[in-house]
C-alpha positions in Angstrom: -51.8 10.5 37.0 -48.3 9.5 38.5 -46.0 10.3 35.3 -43.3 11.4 37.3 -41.7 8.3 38.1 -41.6 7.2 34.2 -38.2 8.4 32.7 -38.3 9.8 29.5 -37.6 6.5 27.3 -37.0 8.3 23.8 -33.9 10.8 25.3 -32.4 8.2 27.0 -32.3 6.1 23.9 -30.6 8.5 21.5 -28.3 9.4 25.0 -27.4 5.5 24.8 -27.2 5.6 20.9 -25.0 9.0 21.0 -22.8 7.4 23.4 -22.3 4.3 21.2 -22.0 6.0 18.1 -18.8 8.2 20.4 -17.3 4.9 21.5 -17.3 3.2 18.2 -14.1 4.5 17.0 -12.1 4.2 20.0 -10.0 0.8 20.1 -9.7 0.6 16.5 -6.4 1.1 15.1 -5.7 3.4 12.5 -3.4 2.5 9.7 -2.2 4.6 7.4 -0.9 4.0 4.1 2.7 2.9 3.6 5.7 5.1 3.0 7.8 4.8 -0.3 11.3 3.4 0.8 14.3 4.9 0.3 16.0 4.2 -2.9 18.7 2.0 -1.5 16.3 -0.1 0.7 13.7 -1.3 -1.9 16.4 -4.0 -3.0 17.1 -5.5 0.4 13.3 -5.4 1.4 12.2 -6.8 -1.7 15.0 -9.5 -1.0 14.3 -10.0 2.9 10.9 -10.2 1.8 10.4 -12.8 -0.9 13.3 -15.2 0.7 11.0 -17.6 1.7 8.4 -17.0 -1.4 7.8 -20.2 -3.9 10.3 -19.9 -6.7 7.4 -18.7 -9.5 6.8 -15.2 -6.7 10.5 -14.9 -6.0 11.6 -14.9 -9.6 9.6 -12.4 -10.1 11.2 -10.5 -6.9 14.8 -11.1 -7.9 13.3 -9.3 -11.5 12.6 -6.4 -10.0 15.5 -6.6 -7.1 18.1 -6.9 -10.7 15.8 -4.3 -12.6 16.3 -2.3 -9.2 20.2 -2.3 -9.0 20.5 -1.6 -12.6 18.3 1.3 -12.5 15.9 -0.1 -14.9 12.9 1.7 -13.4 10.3 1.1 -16.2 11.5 -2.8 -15.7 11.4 -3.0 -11.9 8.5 -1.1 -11.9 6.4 -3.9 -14.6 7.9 -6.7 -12.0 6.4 -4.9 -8.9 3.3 -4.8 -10.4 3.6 -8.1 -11.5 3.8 -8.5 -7.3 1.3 -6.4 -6.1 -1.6 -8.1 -7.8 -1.0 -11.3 -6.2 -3.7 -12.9 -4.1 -1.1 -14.9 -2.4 1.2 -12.5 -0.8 1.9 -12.5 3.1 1.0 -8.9 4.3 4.7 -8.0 5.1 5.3 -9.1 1.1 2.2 -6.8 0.6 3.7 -4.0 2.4 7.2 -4.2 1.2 6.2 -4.6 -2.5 3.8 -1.1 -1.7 6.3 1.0 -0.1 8.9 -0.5 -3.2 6.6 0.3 -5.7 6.2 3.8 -4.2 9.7 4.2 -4.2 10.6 3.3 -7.8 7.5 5.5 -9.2 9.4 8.5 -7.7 12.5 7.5 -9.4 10.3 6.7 -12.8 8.5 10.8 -12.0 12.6 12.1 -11.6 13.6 9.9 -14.8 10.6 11.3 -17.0 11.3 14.8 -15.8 14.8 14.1 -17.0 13.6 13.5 -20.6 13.5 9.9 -20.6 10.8 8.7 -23.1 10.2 5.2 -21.7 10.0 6.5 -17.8 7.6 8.8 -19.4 5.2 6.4 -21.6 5.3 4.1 -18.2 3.9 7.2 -16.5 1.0 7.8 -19.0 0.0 3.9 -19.0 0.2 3.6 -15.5 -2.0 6.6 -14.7 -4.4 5.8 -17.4 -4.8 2.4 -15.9 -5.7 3.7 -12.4 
């Protein structure tokens, strides 16, 4: 019987499916999550962001931006949240309301460590909700 001139079918199948499995994950681009802003940029992002927002969204961005400057963290932070579960946000309002919601949690960790009650309570309803 000739069966040299049959190539083996199933090895060549996982090779193809090996080599596809390999390839799958080139191209893609990886994101990764977004950095907390500096404490002096979360105002002017939040600002530069929701400029163009319809008033109801931008209200609720100059909140936090005032909440922000007055170093209201407990405030600013309630606004941002307010923010961040909006449907309707473009992604770079998405990101900046992230990365200013990252940045004002830091400040509400520093303020609670500090012995303020109110930065601490926001802490414990915040991580109970997660």
């Amino acid at each position: 019987m000739g069966t040299g001139n049959k190539l083996p079918t199933v090895p060549l199948i996982l090779l193809g499916f090996a080599v596809w499995v390999a390839g799958a994950g080139c191209g893609r681009h990886e994101t990764s999550p977004p950095k907390a802003l500096a404490s002096e940029q979360v105002a002017p992002t939040i600002e530069t962001a929701f400029k163009e927002a319809r008033p109801e969204i931008r209200e609720t961005a100059n909140n936090a931006v005032a909440a922000i400057r007055n170093q209201d963290e407990p405030r600013a932070f309630i606004q941002l949240q307010a923010l961040s579960v909006r449907a309707d946000l473009t992604p770079e309002q998405r990101t900046a309301t992230a990365r200013s919601m990252m940045s004002v949690l830091a400040r509400l960790q520093i303020a609670a460590a500090n012995g303020n009650k109110v930065a601490e309570e926001m802490l414990k309803q915040y991580r109970a909700g997660k």
